[in-house]
C-alpha positions as CSV (number, residue, x, y, z in Angstrom):
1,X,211.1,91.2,83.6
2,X,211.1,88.3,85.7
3,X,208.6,86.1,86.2
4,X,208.9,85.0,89.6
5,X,208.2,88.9,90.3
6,X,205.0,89.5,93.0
7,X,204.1,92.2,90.3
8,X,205.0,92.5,87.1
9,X,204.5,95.6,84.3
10,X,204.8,95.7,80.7
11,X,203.4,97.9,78.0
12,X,201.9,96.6,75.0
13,X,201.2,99.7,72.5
14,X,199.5,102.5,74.2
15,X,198.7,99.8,77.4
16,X,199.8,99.8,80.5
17,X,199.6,96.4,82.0
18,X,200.0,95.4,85.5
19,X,200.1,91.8,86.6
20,X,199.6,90.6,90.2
21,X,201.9,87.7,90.1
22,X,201.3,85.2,93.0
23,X,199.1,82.5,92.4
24,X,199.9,81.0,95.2
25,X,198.9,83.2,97.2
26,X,195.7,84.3,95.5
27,X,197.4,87.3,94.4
28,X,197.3,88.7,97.8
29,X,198.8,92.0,97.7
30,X,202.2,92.4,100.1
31,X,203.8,96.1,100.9
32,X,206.5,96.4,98.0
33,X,203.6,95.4,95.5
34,X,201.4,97.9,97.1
35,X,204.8,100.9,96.7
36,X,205.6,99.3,93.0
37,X,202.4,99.3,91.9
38,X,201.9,103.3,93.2
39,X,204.8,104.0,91.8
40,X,204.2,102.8,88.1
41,X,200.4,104.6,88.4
42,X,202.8,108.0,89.2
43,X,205.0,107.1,86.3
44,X,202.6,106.4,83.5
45,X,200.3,108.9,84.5
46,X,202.6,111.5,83.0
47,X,203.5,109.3,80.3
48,X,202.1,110.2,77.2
49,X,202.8,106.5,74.9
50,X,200.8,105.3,77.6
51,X,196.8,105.7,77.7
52,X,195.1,103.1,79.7
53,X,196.1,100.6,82.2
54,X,195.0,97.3,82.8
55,X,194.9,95.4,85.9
56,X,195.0,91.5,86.1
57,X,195.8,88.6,88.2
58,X,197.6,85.8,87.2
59,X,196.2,82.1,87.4
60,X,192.7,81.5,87.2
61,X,191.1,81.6,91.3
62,X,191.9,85.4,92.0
63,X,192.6,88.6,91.0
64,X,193.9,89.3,94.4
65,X,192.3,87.5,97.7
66,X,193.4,90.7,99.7
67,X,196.6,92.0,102.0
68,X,199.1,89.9,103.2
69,X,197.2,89.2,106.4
70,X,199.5,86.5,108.0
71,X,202.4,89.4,108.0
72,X,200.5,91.4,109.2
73,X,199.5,89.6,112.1
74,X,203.2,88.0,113.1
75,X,204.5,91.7,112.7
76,X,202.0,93.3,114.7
77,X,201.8,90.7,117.2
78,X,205.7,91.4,117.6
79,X,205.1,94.7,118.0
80,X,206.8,96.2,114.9
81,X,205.8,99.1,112.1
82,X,205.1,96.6,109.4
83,X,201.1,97.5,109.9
84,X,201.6,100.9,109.9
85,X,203.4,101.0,107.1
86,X,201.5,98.4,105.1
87,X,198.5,100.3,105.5
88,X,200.0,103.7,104.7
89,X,201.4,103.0,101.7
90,X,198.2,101.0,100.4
91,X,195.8,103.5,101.1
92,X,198.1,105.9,99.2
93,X,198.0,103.3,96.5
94,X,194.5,103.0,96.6
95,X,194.0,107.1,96.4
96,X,196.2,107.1,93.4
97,X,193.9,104.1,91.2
98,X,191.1,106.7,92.6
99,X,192.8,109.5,91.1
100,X,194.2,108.0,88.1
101,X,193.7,110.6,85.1
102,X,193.5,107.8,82.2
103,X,191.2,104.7,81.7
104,X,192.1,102.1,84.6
105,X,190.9,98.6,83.4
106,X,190.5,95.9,86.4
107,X,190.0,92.6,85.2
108,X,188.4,91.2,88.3
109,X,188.3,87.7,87.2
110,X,188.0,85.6,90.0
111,X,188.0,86.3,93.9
112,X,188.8,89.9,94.6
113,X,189.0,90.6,98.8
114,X,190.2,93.3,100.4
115,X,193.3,94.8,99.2
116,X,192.1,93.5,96.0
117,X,188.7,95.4,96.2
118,X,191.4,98.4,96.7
119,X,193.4,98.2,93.6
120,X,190.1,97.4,91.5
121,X,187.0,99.1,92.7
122,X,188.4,102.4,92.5
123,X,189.0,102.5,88.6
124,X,187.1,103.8,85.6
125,X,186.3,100.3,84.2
126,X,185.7,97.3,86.2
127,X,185.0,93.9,84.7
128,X,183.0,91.1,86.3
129,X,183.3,87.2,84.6
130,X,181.3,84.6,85.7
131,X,184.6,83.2,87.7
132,X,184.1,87.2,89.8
133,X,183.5,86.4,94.2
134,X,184.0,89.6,96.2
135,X,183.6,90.3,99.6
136,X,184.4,92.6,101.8
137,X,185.2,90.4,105.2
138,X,187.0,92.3,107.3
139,X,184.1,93.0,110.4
140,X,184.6,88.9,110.6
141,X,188.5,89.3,111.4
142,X,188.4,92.3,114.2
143,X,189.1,94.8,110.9
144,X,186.5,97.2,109.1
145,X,186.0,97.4,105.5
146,X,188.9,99.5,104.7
147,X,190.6,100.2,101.1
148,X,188.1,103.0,100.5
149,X,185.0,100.7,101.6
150,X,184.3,104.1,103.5
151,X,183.3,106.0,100.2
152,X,182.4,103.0,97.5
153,X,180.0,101.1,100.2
154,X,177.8,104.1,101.1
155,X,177.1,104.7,97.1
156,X,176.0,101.0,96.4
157,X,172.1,101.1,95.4
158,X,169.7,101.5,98.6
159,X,171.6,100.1,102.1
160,X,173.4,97.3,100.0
161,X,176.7,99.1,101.4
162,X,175.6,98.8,104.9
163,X,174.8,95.7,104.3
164,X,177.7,94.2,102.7
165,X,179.9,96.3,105.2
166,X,178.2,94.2,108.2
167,X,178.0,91.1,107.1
168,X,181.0,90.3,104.7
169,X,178.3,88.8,102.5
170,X,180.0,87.3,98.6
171,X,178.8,88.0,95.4
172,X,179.4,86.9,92.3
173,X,179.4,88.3,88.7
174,X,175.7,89.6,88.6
175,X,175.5,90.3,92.1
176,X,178.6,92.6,91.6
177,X,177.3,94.5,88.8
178,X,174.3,95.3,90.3
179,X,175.8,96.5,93.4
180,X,178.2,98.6,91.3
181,X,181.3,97.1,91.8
182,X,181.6,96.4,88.5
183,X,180.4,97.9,85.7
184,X,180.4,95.3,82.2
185,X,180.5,91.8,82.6
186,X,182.7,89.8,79.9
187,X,183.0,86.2,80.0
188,X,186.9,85.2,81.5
189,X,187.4,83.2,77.7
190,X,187.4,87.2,75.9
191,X,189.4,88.5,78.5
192,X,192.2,87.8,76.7
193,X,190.9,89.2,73.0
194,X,189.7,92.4,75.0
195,X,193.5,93.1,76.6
196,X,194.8,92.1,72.7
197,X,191.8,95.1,71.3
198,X,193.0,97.5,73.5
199,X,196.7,97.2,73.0
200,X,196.7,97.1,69.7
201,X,194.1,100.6,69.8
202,X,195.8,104.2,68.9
203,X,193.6,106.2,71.2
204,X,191.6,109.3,70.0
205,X,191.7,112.2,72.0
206,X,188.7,110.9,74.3
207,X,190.5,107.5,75.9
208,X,188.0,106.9,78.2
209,X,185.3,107.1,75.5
210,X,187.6,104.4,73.6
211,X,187.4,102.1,76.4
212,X,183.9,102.5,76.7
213,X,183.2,101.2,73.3
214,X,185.9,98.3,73.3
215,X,184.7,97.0,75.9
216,X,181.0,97.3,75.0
217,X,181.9,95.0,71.9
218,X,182.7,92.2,74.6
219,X,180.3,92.8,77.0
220,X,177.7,90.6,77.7
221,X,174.3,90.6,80.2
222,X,175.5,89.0,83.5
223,X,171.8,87.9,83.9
224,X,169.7,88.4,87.1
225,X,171.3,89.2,90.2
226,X,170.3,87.3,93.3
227,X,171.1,90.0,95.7
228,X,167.8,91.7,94.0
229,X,165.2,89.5,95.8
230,X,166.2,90.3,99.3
231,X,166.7,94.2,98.2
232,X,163.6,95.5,100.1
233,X,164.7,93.4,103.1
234,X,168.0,94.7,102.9
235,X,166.8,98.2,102.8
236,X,164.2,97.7,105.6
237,X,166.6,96.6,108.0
238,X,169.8,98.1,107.1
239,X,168.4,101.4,106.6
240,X,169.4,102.1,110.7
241,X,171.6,104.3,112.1
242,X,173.2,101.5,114.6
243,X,174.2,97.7,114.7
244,X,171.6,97.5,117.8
245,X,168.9,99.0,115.6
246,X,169.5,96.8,112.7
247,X,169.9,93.1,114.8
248,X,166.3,94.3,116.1
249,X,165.1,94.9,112.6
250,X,166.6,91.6,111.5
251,X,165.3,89.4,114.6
252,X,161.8,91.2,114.8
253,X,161.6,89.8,110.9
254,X,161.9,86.3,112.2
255,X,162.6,84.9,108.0
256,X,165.2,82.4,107.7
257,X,167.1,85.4,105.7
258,X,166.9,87.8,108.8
259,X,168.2,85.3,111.4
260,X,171.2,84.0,109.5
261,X,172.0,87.6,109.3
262,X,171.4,88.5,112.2
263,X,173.7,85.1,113.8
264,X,176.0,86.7,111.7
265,X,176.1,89.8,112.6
266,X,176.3,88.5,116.6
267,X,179.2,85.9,115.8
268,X,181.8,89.1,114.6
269,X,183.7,91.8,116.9
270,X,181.2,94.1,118.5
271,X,183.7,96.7,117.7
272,X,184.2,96.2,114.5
273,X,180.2,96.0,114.2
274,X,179.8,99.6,115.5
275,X,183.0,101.0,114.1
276,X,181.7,99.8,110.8
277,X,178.5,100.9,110.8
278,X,179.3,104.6,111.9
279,X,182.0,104.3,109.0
280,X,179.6,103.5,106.6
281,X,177.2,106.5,107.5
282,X,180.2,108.9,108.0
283,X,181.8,108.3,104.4
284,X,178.3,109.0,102.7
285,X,178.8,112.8,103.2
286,X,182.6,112.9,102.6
287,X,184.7,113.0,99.2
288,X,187.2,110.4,98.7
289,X,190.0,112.0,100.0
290,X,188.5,112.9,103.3
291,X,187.4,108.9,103.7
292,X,191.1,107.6,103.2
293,X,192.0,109.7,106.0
294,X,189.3,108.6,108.0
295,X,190.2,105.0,107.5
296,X,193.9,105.8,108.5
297,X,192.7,107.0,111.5
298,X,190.9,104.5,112.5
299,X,193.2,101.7,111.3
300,X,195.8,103.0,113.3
301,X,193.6,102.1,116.3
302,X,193.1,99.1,115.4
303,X,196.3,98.2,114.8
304,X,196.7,98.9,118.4
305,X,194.0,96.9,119.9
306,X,193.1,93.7,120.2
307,X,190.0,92.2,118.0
308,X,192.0,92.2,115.0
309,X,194.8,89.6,115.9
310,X,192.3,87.9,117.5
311,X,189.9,87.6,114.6
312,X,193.0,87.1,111.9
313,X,194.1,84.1,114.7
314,X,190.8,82.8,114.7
315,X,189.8,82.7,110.9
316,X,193.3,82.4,109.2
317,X,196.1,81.4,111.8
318,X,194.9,78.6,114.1
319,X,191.7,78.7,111.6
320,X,189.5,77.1,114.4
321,X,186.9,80.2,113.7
322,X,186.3,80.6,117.8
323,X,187.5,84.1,118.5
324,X,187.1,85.5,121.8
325,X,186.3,89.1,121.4
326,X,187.2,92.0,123.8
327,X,185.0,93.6,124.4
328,X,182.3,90.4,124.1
329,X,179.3,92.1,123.2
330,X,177.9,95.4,121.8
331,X,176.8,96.4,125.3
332,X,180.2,96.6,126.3
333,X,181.3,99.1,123.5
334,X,180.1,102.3,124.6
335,X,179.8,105.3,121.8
336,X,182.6,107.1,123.4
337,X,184.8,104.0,122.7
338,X,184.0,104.1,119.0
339,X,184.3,107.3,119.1
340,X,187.9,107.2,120.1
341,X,188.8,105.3,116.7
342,X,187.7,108.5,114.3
343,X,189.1,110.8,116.6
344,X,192.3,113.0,115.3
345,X,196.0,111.6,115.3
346,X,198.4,113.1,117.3
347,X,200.8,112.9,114.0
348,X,198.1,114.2,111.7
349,X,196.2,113.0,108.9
350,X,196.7,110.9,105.9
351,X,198.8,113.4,103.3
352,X,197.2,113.0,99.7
């Protein structure tokens, strides 16, 4: 095993441990980590010396900061299939963590983004610290909140998944346990002691009972969430069916709270505003499955527009955070043109 690998594997004991290994890069997750990482999940879920996994990051800023946005853009600026089959291949990824029979531990200790939320959100056990920033910022790059956003979002307490699907709003440690994202919060010093516990475990017949109570030895109270005081203004004006309805809401409100949000919601792509929001409500009624498929659909649409490499110029690129959207403003995006971006592909569906 080298250790100048993007993603490295190892099993200590009965754990399966997977390490996203660039630092430099936040951890951002590229293609062949996205096919390696699927790969191993297919392997060890069959394996029987192996009974949980654990996902980590290395360094101490990310677990992983997202997708490899930057080749993403040069490709599909180009013109080549590097989009199409970064995205294929991670949602595929991201259906396997969903589908994973055994415990699947995330250590999301630091900031998790993205293709990060993907390889993270979906597992049995995920860990907040107090070093834990997510976000889900894609509606500010021309992008929706993919990676499965379309079935964990809509199942966040009250219209917090509307919400954080809009706006790209952070959270940290509290915040993310609250919202569901995570589910124990351990201080980043015990990580290590908790990964040591766990390997060194022989695993009853009930592995995910195991887990459970490991990690209830380590777990501490996050304390108060701050996302909680602006829950029933959330929920007021999130609770609408479309972006229109909800900048009302917010700008009828007149708070301080409102009108940020609501500037915010103004300076992102009016497509991705409306493609997000009927997203959100869509993937409320579906199972998992039937969401990934939805996103891949609509990514491949986007992939062939325009907002996105604008957006990803804008806020990553030239990083001069002006984009000029196309269409400019939600009157311009009419509800057959969102509708176009759920509609069928001529090659079919996602295959799960």
């Amino acid at each position: 095993m080298s250790e100048d690998q993007e993603i490295l594997f190892e099993q200590k004991g009965q754990l399966g441990v997977i390490t996203l290994n660039r630092p430099k890069a936040l951890n951002a997750l590229t293609h062949e980590m996205a096919i390696a990482l699927d790969q191993k999940l297919v392997d060890w879920a069959s394996d029987e010396s192996v009974q949980a996994v654990l996902i980590k990051g290395t360094g101490e800023k990310a677990f992983c900061a997202g997708g490899d946005i930057v080749k993403l853009y040069n490709e599909g600026k180009a013109g080549g299939d590097y989009p199409f089959r970064f995205y294929h291949d991670e949602y595929l990824c991201n259906a396997r963590v969903k589908h994973f029979p055994k415990p699947y531990i995330a250590f999301i200790d630091g900031i998790v983004m993205g293709g990060g939320v993907g390889v993270s959100v979906h597992g049995s056990h995920r860990i907040a610290t107090e070093r834990t920033l997510f976000a889900m910022p894609e509606s500010g790059i021309g992008l929706f909140p993919d990676v499965g956003g379309t079935y964990f979002l809509p199942r966040c307490p009250g219209e917090l998944g509307m919400y954080l699907g809009l706006t790209g709003a952070r959270l940290k440690a509290a915040d993310t346990v609250y919202a569901g994202v995570a589910n124990a919060y351990i201080n980043s010093a015990n990580l290590d002691g908790l990964e040591q516990s766990l390997s060194s475990m022989q695993f009853s017949a009930d592995p995910h009972g195991d887990v459970d109570q490991m990690i209830a030895v380590f777990a501490e109270d996050p304390g108060v969430a701050p996302i909680a005081e602006n829950r029933t203004a959330i929920d007021r004006h999130f609770a609408h069916n479309s972006v229109d309805d909800i900048l009302a809401s917010l700008e009828e409100d007149g708070s301080d709270w409102a009108l940020k949000n609501a500037a915010s919601l103004r300076a992102k792509s009016p497509t991705s505003m409306k493609v997000t929001c009927r997203q959100i409500r869509e993937g409320a009624d579906k199972n998992f499955d039937e969401c990934m498929k939805l996103e891949w659909r609509m990514v491949n649409r986007i992939i062939k527009g325009v907002d996105f490499y604008e957006g990803t110029r804008a806020v990553v690129i030239d990083k001069d955070q002006s984009p000029v959207w196309s269409p400019a403003s939600l009157d311009e995006v009419s509800e057959e043109d969102v509708a176009q971006y759920f509609a069928p592909l001529e090659a079919g569906d996602l295959d799960l």
